[in-house]
MARDO-254613 format. One line per 8 residues: number of its first residue (from 0); for each residue z, y, x of N, C-alpha, C. Coordinates in Angstrom, 3 decimals, decimal comma, m for minus. Layout:
BEGIN
NUM) Z:Y:X:Z:Y:X:Z:Y:X  ...;
END
This chain:
BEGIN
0) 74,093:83,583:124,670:73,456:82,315:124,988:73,833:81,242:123,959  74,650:81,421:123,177:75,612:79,947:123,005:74,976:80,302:121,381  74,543:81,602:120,701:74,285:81,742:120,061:72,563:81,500:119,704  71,881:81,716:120,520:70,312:81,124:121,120:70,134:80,027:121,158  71,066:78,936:121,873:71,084:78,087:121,721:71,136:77,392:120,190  72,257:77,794:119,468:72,447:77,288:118,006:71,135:77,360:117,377  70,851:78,673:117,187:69,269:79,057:116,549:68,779:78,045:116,522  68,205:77,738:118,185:67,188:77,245:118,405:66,851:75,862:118,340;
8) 68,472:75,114:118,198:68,621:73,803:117,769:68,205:73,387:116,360  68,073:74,042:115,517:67,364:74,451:114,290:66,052:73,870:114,825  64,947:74,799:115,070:64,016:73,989:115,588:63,640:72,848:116,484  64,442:72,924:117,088:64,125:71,369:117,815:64,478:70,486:116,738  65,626:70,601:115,765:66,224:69,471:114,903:64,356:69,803:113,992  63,933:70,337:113,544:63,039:70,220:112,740:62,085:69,305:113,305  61,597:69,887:114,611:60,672:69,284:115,388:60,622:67,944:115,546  61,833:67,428:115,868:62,154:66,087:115,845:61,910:65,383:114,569;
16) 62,209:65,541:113,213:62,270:65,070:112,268:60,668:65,272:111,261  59,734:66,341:112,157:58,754:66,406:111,759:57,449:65,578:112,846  58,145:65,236:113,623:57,377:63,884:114,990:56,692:65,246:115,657  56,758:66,253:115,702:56,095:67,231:116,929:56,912:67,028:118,056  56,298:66,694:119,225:57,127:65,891:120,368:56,179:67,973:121,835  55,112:67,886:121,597:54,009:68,999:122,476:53,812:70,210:121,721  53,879:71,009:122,238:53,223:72,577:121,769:52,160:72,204:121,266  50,889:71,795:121,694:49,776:71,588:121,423:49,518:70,862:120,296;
24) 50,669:70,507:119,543:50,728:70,388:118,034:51,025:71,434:116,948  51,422:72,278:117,731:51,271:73,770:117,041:49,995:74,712:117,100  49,227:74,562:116,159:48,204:74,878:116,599:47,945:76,495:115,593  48,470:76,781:114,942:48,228:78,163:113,990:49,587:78,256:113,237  49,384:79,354:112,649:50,573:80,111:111,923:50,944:78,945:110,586  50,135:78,384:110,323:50,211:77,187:108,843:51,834:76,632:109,233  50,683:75,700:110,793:52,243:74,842:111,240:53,191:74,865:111,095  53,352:76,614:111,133:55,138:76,590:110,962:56,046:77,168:109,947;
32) 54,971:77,042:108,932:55,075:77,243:107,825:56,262:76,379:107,003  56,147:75,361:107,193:57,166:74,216:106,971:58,106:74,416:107,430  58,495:74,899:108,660:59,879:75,064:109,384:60,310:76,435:108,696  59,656:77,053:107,872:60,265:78,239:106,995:61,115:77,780:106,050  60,023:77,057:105,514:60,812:76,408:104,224:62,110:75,315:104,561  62,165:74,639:105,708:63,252:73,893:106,173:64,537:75,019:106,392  64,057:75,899:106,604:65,431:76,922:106,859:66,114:77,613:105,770  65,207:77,414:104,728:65,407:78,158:103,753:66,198:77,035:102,698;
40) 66,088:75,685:102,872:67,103:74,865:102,059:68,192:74,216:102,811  68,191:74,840:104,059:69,430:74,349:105,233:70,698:75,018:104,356  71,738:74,879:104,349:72,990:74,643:103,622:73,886:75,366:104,789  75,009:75,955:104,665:76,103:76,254:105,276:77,376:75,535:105,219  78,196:75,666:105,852:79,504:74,974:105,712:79,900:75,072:104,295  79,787:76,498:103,802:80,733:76,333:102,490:79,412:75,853:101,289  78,645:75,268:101,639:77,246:74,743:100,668:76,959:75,867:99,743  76,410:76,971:100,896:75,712:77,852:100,424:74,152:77,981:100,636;
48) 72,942:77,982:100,406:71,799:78,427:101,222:72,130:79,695:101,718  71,043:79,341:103,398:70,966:80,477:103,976:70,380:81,512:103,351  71,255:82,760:103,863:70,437:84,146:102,983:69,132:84,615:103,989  68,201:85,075:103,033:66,799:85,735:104,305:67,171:86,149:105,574  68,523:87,194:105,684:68,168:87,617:106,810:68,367:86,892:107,955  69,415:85,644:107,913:69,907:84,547:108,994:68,375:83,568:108,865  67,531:83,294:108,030:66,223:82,657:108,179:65,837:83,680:109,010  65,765:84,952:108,559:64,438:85,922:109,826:65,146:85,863:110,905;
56) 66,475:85,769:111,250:67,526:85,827:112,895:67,006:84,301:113,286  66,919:83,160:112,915:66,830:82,232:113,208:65,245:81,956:113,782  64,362:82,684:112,486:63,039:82,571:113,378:62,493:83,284:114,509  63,168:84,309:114,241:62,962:85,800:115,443:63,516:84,676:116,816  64,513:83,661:117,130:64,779:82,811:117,786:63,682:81,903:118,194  62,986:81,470:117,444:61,981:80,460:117,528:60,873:81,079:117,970  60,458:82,511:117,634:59,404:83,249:118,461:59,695:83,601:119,603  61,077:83,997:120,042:61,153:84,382:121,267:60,707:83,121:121,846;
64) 61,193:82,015:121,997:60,767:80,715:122,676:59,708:80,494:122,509  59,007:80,531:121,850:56,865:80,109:121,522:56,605:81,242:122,023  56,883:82,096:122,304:56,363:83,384:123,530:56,388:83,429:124,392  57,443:82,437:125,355:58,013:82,215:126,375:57,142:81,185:126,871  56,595:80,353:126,143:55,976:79,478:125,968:54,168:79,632:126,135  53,591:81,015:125,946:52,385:81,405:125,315:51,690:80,908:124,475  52,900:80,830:123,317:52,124:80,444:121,752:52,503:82,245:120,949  51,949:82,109:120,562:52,074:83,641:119,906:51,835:83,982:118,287;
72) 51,516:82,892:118,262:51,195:83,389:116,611:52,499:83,422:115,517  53,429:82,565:115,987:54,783:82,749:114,958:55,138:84,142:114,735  54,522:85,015:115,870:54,796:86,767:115,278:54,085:87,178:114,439  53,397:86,320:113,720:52,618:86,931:112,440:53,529:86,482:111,186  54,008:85,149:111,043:55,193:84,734:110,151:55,822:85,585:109,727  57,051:85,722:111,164:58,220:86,647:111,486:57,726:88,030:110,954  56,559:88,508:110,772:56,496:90,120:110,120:56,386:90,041:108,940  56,330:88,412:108,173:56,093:88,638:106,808:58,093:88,305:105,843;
80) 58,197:87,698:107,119:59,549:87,239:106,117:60,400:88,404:106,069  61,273:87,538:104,903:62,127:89,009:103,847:63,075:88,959:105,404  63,657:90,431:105,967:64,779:90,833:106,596:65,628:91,396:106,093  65,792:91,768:104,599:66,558:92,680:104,234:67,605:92,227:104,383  68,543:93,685:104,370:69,690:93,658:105,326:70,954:93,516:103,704  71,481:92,761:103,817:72,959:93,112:102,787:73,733:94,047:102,979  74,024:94,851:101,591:74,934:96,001:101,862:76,309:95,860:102,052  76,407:96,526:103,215:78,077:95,480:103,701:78,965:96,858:103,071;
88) 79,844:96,392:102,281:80,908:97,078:101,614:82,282:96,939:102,155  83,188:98,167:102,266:84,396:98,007:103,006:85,432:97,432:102,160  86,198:96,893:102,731:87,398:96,001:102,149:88,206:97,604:101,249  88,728:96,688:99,945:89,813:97,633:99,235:91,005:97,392:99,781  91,484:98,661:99,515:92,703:98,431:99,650:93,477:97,046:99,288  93,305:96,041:98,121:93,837:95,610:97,663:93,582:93,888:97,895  92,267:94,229:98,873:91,613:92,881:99,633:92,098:92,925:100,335  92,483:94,368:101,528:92,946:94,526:102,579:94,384:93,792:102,781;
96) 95,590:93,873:101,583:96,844:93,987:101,357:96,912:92,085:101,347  95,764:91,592:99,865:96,178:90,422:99,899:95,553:89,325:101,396  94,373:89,460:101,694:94,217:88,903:103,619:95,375:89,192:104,282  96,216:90,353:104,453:97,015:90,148:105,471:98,197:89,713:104,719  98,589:89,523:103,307:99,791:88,592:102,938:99,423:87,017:103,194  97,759:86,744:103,128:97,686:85,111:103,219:97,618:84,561:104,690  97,921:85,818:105,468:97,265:85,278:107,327:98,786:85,090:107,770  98,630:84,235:108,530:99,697:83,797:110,008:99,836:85,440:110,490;
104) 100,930:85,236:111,758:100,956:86,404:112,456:99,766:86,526:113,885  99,563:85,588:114,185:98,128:85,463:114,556:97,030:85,562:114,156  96,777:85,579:113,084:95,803:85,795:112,259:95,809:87,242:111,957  97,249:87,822:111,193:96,939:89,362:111,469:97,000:90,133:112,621  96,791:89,440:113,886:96,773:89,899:114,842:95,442:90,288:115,298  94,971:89,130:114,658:92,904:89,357:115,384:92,224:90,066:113,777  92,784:90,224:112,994:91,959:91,061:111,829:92,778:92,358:112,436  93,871:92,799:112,737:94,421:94,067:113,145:93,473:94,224:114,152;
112) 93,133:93,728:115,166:92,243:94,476:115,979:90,816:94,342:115,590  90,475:94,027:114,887:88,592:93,999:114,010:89,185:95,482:113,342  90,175:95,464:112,572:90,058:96,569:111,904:90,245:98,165:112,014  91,196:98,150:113,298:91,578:99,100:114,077:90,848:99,753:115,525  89,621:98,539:115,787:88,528:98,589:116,524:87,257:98,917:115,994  86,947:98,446:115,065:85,856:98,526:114,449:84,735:97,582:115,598  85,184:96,864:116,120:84,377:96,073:116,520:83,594:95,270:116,595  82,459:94,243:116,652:81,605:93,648:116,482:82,150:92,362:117,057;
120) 81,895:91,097:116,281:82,374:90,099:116,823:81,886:89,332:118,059  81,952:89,469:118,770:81,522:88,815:120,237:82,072:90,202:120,588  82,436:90,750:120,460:83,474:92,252:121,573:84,160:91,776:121,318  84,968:91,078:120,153:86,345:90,853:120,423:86,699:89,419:120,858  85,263:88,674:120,287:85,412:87,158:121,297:85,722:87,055:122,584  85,187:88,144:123,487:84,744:88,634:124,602:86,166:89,440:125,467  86,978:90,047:124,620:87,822:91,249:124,931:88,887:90,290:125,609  89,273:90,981:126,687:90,544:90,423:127,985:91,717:91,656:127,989;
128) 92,757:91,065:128,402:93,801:91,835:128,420:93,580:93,063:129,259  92,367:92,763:130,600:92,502:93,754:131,329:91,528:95,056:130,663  91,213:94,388:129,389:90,655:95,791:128,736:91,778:96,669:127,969  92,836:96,159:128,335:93,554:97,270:127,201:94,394:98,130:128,270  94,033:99,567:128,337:94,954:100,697:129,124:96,250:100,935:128,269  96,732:100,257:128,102:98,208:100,391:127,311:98,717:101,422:127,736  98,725:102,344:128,765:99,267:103,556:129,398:98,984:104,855:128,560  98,110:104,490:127,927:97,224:105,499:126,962:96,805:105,143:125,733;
136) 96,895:103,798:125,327:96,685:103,124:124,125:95,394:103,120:123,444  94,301:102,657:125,140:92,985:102,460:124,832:92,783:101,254:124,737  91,616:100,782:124,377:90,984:99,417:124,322:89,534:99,700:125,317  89,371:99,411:126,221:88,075:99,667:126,838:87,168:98,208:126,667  86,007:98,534:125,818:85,262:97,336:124,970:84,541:97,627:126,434  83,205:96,260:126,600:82,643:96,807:127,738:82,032:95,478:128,011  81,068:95,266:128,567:80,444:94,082:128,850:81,398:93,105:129,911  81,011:91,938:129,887:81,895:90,684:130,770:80,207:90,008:131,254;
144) 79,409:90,415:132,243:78,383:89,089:132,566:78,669:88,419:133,180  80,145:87,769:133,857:80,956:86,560:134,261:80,715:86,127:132,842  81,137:86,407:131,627:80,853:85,084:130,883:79,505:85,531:130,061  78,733:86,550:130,468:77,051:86,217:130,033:77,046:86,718:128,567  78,153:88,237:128,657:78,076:88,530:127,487:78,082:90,282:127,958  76,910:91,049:126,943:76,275:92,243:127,098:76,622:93,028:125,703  76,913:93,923:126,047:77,066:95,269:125,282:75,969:95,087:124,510  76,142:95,562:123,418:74,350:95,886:122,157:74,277:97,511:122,555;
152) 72,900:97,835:122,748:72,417:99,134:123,322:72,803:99,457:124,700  71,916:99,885:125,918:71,922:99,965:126,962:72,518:101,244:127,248  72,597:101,896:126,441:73,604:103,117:126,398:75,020:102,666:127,075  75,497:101,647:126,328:76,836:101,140:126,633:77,118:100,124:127,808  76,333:99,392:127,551:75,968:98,110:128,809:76,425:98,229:129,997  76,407:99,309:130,674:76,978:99,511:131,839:78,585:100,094:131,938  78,756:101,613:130,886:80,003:102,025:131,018:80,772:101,302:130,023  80,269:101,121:128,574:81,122:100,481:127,877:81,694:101,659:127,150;
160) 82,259:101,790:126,140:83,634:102,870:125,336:84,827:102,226:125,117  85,293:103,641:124,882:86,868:103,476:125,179:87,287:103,756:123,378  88,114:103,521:123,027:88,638:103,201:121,332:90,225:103,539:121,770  90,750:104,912:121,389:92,144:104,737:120,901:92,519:103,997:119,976  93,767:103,606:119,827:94,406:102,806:118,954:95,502:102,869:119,007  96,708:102,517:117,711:97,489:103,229:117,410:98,343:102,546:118,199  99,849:102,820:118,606:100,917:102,498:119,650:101,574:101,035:119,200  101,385:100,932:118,096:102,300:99,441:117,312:101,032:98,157:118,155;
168) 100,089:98,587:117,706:99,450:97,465:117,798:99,076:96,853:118,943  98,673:97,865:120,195:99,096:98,055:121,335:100,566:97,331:121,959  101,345:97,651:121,149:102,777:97,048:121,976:102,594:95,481:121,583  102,011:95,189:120,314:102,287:93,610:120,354:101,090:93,151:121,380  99,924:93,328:121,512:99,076:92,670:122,485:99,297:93,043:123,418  100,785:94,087:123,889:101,118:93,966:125,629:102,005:92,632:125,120  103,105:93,061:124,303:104,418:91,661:124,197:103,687:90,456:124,199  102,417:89,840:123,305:101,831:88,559:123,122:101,139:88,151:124,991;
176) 100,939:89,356:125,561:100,383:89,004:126,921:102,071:88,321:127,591  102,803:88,679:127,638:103,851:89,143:128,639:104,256:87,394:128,056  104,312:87,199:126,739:104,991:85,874:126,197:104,250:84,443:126,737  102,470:84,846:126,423:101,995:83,984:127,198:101,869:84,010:128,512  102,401:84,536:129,706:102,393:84,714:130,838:100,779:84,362:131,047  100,221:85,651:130,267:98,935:85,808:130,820:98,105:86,207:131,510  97,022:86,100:132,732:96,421:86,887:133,465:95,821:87,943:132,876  95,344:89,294:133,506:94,287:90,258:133,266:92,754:89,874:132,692;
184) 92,503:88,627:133,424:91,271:87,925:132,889:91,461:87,019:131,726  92,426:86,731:131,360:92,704:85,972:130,110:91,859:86,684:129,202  91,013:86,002:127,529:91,131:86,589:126,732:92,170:86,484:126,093  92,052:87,454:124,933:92,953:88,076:124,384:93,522:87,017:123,268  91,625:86,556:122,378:91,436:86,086:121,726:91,209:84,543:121,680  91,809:83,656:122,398:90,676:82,341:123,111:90,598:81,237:122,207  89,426:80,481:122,348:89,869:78,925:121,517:90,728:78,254:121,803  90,755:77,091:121,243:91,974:76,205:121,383:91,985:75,705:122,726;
192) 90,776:76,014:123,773:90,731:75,151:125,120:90,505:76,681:125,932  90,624:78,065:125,834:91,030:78,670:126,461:89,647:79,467:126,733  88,969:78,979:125,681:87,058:79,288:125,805:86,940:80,609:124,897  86,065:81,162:125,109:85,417:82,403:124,008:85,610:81,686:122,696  86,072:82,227:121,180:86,224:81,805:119,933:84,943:82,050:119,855  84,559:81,064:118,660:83,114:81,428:118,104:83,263:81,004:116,345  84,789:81,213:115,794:84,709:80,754:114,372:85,639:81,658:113,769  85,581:82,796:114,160:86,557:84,036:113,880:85,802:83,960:112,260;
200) 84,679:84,024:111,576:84,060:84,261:110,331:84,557:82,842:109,154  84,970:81,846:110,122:85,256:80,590:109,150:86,835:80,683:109,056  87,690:81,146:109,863:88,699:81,466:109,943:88,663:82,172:108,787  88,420:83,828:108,957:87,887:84,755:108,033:88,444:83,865:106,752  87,247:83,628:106,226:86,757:82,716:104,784:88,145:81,392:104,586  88,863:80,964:105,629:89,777:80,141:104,762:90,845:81,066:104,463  91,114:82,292:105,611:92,444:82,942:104,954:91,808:83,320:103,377  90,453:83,902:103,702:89,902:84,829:102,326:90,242:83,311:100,869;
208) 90,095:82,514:101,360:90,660:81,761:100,042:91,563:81,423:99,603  92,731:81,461:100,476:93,790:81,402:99,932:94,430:83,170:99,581  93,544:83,849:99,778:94,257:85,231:99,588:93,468:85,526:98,196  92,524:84,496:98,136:91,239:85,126:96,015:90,345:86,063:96,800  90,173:86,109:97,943:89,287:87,529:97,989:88,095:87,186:98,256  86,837:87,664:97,646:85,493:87,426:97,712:84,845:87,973:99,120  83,895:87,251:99,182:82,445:87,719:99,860:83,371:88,850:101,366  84,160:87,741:102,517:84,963:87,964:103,575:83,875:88,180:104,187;
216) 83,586:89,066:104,839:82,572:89,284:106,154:83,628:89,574:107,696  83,449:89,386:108,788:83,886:90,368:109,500:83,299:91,648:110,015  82,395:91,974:109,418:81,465:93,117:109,293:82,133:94,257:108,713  82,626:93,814:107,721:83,497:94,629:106,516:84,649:95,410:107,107  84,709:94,193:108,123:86,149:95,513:108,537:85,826:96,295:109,587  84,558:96,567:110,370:83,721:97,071:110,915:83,402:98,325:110,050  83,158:98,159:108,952:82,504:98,774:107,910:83,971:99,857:107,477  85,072:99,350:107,245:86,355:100,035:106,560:86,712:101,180:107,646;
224) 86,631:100,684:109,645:87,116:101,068:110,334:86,392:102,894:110,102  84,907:102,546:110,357:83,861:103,110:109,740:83,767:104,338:109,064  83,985:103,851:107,606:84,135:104,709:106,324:85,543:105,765:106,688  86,440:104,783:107,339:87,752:105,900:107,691:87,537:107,020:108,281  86,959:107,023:109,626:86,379:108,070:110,599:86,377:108,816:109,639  85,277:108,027:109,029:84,377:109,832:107,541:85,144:110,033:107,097  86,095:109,533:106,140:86,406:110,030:105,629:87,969:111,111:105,825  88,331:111,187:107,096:89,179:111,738:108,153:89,012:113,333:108,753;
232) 87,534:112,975:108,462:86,843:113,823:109,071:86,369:113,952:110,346  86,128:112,738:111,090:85,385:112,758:112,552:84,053:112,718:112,422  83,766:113,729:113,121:82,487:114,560:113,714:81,576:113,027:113,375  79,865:112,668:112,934:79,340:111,736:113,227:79,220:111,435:114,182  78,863:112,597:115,588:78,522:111,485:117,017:79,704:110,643:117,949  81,053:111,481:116,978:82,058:110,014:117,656:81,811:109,261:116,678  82,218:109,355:115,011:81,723:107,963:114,583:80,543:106,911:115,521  79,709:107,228:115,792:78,352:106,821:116,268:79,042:106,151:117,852;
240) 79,364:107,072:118,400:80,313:106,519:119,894:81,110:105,366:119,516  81,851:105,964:118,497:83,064:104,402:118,801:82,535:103,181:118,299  81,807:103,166:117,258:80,792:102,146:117,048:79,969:101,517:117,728  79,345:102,314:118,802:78,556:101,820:120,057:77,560:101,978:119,343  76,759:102,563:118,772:75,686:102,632:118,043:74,754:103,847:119,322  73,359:103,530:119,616:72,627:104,391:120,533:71,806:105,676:119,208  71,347:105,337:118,547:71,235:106,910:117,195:71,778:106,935:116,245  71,630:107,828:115,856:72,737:108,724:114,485:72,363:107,399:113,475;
248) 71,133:107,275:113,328:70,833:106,464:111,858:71,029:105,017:111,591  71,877:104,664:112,877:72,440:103,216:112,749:73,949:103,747:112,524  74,456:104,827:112,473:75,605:105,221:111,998:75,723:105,430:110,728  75,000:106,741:110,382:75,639:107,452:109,313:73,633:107,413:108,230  73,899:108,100:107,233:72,944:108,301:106,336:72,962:109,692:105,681  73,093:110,751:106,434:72,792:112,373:106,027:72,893:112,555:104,006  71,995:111,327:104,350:71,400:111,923:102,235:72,209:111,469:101,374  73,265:110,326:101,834:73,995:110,504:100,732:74,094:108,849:100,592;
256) 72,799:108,749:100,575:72,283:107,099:100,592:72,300:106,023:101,102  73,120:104,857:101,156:73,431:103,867:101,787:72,082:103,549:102,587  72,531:103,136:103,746:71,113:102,657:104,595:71,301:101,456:104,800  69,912:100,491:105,104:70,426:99,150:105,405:71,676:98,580:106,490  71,239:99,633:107,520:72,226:99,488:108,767:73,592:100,693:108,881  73,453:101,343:107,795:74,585:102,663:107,923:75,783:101,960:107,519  77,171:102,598:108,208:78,256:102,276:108,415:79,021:102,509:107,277  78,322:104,385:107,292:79,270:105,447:106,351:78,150:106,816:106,090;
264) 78,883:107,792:105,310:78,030:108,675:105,154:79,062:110,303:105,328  78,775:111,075:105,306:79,652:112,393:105,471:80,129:112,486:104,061  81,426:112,908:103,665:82,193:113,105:102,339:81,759:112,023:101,386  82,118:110,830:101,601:81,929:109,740:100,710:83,360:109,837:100,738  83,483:109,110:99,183:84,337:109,076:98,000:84,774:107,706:97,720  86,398:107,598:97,734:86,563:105,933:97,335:86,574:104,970:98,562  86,067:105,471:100,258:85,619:104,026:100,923:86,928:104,074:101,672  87,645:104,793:101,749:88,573:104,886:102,636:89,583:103,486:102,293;
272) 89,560:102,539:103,191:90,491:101,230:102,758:91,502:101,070:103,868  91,939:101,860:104,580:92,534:101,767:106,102:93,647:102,997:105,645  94,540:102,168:104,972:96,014:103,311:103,827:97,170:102,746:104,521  98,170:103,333:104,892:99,434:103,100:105,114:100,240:102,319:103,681  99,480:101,238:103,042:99,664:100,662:101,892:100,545:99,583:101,633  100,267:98,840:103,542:100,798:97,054:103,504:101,765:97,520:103,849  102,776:95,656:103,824:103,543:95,802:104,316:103,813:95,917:105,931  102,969:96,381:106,561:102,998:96,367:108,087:102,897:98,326:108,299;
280) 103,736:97,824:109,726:103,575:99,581:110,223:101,996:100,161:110,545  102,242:101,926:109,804:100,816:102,164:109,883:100,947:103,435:110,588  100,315:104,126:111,280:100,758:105,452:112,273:99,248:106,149:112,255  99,707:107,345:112,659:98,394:107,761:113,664:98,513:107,864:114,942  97,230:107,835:115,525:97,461:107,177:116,788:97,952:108,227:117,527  98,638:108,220:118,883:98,633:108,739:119,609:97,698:110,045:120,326  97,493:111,264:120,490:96,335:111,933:121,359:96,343:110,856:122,407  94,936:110,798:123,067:94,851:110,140:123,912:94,861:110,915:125,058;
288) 95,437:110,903:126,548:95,090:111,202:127,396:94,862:110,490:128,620  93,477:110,295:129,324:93,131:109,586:129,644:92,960:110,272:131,540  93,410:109,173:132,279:92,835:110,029:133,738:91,883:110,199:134,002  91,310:111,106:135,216:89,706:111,364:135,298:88,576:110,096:136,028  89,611:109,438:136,537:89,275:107,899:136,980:88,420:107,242:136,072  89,532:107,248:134,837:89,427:106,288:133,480:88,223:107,047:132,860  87,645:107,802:132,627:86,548:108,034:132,091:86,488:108,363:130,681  85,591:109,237:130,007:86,169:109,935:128,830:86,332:108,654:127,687;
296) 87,321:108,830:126,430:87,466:108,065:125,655:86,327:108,565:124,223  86,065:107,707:123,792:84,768:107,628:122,666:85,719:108,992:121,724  84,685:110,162:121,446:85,610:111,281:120,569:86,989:111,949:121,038  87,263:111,621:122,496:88,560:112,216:122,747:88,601:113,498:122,441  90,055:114,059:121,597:89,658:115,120:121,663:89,836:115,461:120,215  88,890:115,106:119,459:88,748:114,499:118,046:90,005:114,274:117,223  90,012:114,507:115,940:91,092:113,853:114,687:91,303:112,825:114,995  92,594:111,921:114,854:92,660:111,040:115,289:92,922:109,916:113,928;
304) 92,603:108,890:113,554:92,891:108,519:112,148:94,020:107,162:112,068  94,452:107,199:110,986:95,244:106,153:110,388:94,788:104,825:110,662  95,616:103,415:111,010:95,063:102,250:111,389:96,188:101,582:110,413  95,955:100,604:109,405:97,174:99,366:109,190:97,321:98,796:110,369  98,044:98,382:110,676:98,484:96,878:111,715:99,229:95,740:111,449  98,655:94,674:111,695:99,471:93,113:111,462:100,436:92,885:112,072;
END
């Protein structure tokens, strides 16, 4: 929601500044032609222009609402603009090493779990203490609609997956619970007023500058967690599981060939960035064994791979 909202303030800010007050001033695809080009010289915090694909996320926003609405023609726009996707590349080793020399211990606390999760950001905005089975040294990711936040793919939406993870990292997010005398419903991760974070990527980008390291995504370490699996040797349909991904081809790429949305590929060379390198403890994880209550863990069973930890 909070993200819909942002979008969509985009257009209303246009709307306003272009005197369209009624729909019925939108009268054809021309109209909103202008609000393309307004998005396209909108600026970012670090005074960057937006790249295409946050213009096509932003308008894909503005159609859902003029649909909602029964205006319909902005879906003719939206099929012409560029979506291409950026090829998200995994952190080196040596990006990996200098981010966690420039972060707080809080700071390598929430990149240790992006990287050891492979998670998507709003899972870990989202993630509460009572998701972690510390008994077994799972993380159970999983929807929260108390705070109006859903799993991506309906595959997951309801049960959610389970993510081993290695025993170090695990013990500090039991110790950091136990220090803040925190509830089960606490997040893990919270803002400064105890709310869902929503600036984990600007965070990101100031450690990434004081550490020299370019082009910080939190995607990337999504991407490293990723490339490790492969290159470990886990089967693709747990890669694909622990990712939460619903088909193979939002995982992996058979041919060899980077895909817009692929993670990793089978016997790729070089991506492996998740090395017992830093100065922090690095293990393999634990076998997991999980009760029949608890429900199977994503690949249990499976190789289990190497994690750094902060």
């Amino acid at each position: 929601m909070k993200t819909y909202t942002e979008r969509l303030g985009y257009f209303l800010d246009w709307c306003e500044r272009s005197g369209i007050k009624h729909f019925d001033q939108l009268t054809g695809g021309d109209d909103l032609l202008p609000y393309v080009s307004f998005l396209r010289q909108r600026k970012t915090t670090r005074d960057t222009l937006f790249e295409p694909r946050y213009v096509y996320n932003i308008f894909q926003t503005c159609n859902t609402f003029l649909r909602a609405n029964s205006i319909l023609f902005a879906g003719e726009i939206l099929g012409q603009l560029d979506s291409e996707e950026k090829e998200v590349k995994p952190y080196k080793p040596h990006e990996l090493k200098a981010l966690f020399q420039a972060a707080d211990d809080e700071e390598q606390l929430w990149m240790s779990y992006f990287l050891n999760t492979g998670c998507r950001e709003q899972e870990v905005a989202n993630a509460e203490y009572c998701d972690l089975l510390d008994d077994v040294n799972v993380v159970w990711v999983r929807s929260k609609l108390d705070r109006g936040f859903k799993l991506k793919g309906k595959r997951w939406q309801n049960q959610g997956r389970k993510l081993p993870v290695p025993t170090a990292l695990m013990e500090k997010l039991r110790d950091r619970m136990i220090a803040q005398a925190a509830k089960p419903s606490d997040l893990i991760f919270p803002n400064t007023i105890g709310g869902v974070e929503g600036h984990f990527l600007r965070k990101l980008q100031t450690i990434a500058e004081r550490a020299g390291v370019v082009e910080p995504e939190l995607h990337r370490f999504r991407k490293s967690y990723a490339d490790t699996l492969a290159d470990e040797g886990l089967p693709v349909p747990t890669i694909m599981k622990r990712l939460g991904h619903c088909s193979l081809d939002m995982a992996v790429d058979p041919t060899g060939d980077r895909a817009p949305f692929g993670h990793c590929h089978p016997k790729q060379e070089g991506h492996c960035a998740i090395k017992p390198l830093l100065p922090f403890c690095a293990e393999k994880s634990e076998p997991v064994t999980l009760k029949a209550a608890d429900g199977p863990c994503c690949g249990e069973g499976d190789q289990e791979s190497r994690f750094v930890e902060g």
